[in-house]
C-alpha positions in Angstrom: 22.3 54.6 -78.4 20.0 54.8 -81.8 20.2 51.0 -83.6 21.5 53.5 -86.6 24.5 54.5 -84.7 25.5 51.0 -83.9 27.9 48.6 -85.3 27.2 45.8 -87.1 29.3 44.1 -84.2 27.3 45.4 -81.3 23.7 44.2 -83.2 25.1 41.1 -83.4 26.2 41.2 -80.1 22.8 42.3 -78.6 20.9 39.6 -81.1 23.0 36.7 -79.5 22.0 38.2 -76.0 18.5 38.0 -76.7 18.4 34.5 -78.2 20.9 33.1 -75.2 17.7 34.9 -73.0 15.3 33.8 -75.2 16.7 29.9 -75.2 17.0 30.1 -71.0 13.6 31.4 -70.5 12.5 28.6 -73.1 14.5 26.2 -71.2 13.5 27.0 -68.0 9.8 27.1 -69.2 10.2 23.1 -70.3 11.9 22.0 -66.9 9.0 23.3 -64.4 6.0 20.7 -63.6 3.8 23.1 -65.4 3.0 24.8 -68.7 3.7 28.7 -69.2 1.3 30.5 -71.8 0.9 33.8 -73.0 -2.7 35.2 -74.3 -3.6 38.4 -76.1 -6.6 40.4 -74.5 -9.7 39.6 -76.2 -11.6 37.5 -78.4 -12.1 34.0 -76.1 -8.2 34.4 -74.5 -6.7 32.1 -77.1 -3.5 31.1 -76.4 -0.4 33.1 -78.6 2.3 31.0 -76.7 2.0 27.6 -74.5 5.6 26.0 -73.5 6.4 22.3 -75.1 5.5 20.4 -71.8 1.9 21.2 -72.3 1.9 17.9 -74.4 3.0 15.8 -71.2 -0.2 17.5 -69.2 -2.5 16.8 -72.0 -1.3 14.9 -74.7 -2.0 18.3 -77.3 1.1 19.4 -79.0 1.3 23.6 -78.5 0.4 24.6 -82.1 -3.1 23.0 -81.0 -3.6 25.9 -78.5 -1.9 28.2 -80.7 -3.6 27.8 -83.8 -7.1 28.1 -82.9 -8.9 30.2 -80.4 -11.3 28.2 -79.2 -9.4 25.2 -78.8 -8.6 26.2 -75.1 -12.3 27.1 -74.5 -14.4 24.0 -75.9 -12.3 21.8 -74.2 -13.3 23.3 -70.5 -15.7 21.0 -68.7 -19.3 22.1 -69.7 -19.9 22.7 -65.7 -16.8 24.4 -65.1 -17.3 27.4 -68.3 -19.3 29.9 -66.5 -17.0 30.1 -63.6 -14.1 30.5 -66.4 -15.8 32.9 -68.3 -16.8 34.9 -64.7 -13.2 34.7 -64.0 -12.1 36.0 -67.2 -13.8 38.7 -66.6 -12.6 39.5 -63.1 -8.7 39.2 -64.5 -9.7 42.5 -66.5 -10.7 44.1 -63.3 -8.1 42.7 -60.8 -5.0 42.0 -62.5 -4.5 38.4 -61.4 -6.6 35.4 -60.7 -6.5 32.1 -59.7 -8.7 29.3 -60.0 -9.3 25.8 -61.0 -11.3 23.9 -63.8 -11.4 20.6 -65.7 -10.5 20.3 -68.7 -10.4 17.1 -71.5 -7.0 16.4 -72.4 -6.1 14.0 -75.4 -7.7 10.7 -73.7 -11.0 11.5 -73.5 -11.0 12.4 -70.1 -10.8 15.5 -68.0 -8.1 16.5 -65.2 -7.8 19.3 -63.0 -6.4 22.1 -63.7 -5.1 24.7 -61.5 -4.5 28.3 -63.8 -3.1 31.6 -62.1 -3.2 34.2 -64.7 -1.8 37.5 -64.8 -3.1 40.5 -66.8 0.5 42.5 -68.1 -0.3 46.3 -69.3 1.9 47.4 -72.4 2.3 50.7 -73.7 -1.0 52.6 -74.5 -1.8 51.7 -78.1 -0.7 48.2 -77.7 -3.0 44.8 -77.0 -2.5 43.8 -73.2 -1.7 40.2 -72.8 -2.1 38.0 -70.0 0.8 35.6 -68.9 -0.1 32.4 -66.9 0.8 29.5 -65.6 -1.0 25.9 -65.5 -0.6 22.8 -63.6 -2.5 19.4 -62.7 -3.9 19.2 -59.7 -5.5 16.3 -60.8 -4.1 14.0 -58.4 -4.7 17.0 -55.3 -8.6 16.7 -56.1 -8.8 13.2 -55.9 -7.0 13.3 -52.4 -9.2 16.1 -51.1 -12.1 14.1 -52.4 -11.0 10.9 -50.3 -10.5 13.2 -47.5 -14.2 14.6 -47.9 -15.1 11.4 -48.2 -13.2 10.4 -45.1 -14.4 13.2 -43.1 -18.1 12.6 -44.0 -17.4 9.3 -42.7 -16.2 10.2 -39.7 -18.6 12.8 -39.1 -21.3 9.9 -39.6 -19.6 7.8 -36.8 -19.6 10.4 -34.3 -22.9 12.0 -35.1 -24.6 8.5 -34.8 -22.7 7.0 -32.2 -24.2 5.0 -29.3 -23.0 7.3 -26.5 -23.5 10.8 -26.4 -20.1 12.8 -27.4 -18.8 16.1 -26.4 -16.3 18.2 -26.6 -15.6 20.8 -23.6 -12.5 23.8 -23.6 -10.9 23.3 -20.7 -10.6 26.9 -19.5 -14.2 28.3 -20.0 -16.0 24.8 -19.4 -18.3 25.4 -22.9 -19.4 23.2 -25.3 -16.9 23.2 -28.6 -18.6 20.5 -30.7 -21.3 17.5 -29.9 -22.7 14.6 -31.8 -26.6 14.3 -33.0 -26.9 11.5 -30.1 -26.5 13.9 -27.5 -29.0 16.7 -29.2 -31.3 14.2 -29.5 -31.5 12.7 -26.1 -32.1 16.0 -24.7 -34.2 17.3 -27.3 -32.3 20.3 -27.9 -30.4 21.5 -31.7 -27.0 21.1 -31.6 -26.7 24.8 -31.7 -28.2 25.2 -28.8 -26.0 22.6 -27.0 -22.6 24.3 -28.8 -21.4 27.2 -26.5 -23.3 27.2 -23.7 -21.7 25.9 -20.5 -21.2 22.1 -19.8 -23.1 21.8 -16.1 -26.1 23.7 -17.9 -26.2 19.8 -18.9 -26.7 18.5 -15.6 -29.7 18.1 -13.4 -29.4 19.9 -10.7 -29.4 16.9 -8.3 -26.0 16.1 -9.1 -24.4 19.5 -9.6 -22.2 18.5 -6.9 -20.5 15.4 -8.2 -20.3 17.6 -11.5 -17.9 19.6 -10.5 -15.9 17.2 -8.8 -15.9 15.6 -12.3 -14.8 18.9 -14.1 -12.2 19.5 -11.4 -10.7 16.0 -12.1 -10.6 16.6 -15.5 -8.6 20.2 -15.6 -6.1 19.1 -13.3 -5.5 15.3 -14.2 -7.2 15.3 -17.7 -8.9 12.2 -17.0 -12.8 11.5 -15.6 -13.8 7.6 -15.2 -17.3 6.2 -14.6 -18.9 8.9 -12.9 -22.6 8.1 -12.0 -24.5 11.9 -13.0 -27.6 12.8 -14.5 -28.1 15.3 -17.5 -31.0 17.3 -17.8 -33.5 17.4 -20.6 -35.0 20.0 -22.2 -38.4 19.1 -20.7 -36.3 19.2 -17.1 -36.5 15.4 -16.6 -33.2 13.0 -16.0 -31.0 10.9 -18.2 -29.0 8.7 -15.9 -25.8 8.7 -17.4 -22.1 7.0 -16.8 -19.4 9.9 -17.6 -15.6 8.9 -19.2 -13.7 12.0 -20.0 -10.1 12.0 -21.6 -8.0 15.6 -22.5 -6.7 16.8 -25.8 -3.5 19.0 -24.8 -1.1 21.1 -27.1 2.7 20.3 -27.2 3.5 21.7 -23.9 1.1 19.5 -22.1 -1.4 21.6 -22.0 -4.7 20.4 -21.6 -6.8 22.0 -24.1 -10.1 20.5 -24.4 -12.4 17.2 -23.4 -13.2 14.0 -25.3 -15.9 13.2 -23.4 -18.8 10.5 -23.7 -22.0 9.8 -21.4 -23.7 6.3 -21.1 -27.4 6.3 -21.3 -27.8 3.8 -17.8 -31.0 4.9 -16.9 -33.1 1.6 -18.7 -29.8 -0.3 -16.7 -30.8 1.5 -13.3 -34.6 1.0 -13.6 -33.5 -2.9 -13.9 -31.5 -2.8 -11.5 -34.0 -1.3 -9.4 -36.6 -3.6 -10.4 -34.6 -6.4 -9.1 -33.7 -4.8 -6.2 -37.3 -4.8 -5.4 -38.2 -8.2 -6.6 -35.0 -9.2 -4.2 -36.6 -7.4 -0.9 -39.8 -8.9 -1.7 -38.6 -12.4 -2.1 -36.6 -11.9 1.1 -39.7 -10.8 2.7 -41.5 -14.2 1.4 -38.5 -16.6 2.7 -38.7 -14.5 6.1 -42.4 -15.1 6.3 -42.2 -18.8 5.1 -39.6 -19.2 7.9 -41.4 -17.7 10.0 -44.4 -19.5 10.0 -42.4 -23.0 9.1 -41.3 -22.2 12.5 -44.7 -21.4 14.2 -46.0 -24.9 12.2 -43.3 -26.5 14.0 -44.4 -25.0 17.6 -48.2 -25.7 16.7 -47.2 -29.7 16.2 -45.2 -29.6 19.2 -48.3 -28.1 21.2 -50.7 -30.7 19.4 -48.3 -33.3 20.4 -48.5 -32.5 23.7 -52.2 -32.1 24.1 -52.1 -36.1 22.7 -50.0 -37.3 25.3 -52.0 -35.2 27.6 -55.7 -36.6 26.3 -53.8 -40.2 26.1 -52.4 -39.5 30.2 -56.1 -38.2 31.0 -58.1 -41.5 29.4 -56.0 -43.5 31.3 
């Protein structure tokens, strides 16, 4: 029906309906935790309509996003505007985009910023617009960043550790992860350690006990001070202590190793140096007994050769 050919009534009646949509779409726009804007294509994107609660994310009213074009632009973080413009550009290309920037809000400082925008085609003729939404993720950044920050940490720990750490998958017996401790006491990358089978490791002197060790661990999860040797590049031995424990899922399946090896061979050298320094010492006191004893035989024979040479001059 033609506007012409409607009553005065029925306008008024369609002019209520759209300002009772118009107030719940307004309404709904000021609840959410983020701001709703409209843009017309073109120009630098300027902002034609922000909702209210933009002033609680940055302490501007709307009209300051409204009224000037570049207000949105100049306040984007000066390492953060190519990758906005770039985007931009994209949204005419792909419909949608999302992506995040800083940007300085009233204080002085600059917040995160998360923006999904969406490019809306009107009839042919007419300006597109682009309809978006934006919300903080200020407080998201810094908990990734302390995570980073965590993980880098952690990373540090295990790649620097004192004992060499590995990882092993319990059904196909290869490396999943190892620490610079390990790549370094066998003079290999850690590349070359990840994904190549664990007993490529191990000297081949103790390949029996190895597998013993592996077997223990698939079937109980669990591997305590095992006495093996790994196997430099160079094909010489690193004495080693191994303590394995499992990783399983939620069924109690064991998934992969936490494994660590012990460096003992400056321990075993010691030991072995001892050892030797024990024999030898026992060797000495045998000796020293041995002749305290013949000593005591040769006074006993001079003794008797006196009382002989006394018995004679008589």
């Amino acid at each position: 029906m033609k506007d012409k050919e409607k009553t005065k009534e029925q306008l008024i009646n369609e002019l209520e309906g759209l300002l009772e949509k118009n107030e719940f779409f307004l309404l709904l726009t000021e609840s959410m935790p983020f701001a709703v804007y409209t843009s017309k294509v073109g120009g630098d994107f300027g902002a034609t309509y922000i909702s209210e609660n933009i002033t609680e994310l940055t302490g501007y009213k709307p009209e300051n996003f409204t009224s000037s074009l570049s207000f949105w632009i100049d306040n984007v973080h000066p390492d953060d505007k190519q990758m906005l413009d770039d985007n931009l550009s994209n949204l005419l290309e792909k419909g949608i985009i999302k992506y995040y920037y800083r940007w300085r809000v009233a204080d002085g400082s600059y917040r995160w910023f998360y923006d999904i925008s969406k490019l809306i085609k009107l009839k042919k003729g007419q300006a597109d617009y682009i309809i978006g939404t934006w919300v903080d993720i200020t407080e998201l950044k810094q908990v990734e960043k302390a995570l980073r920050e965590s993980e880098a940490k952690y990373e540090d720990l295990y790649d620097n550790a004192p004992d060499m750490l590995v990882s092993v998958d319990a059904k196909t017996a290869k490396v999943i992860q190892c620490n610079q401790t390990l790549a370094t006491a066998l003079d290999y990358g850690k590349e070359e350690i990840t994904g190549q089978p664990i007993f490529n490791l191990y000297h081949p002197d103790c390949m029996e006990d190895v597998k013993k060790a592996f077997k223990s661990f698939v079937e109980t999860g669990e591997a305590h001070n095992d006495k093996l040797q790994l196997k430099r590049k160079d094909g010489s031995k690193i004495d080693v202590i191994l303590n394995v424990s499992a990783v399983s899922d939620g069924q109690g399946n064991i998934l992969y190793s936490r494994s660590s090896w012990r460096d003992i061979t400056e321990k075993k050298k010691a030991e072995k140096e001892l050892r030797q320094r024990v024999e030898e010492l026992e060797q000495f006191y045998q000796m020293a007994i041995g002749r305290e004893i013949k000593m005591k035989e040769l006074k006993d024979e001079i003794e008797k050769l006196r009382l002989e040479l006394k018995e004679y001059r008589k």
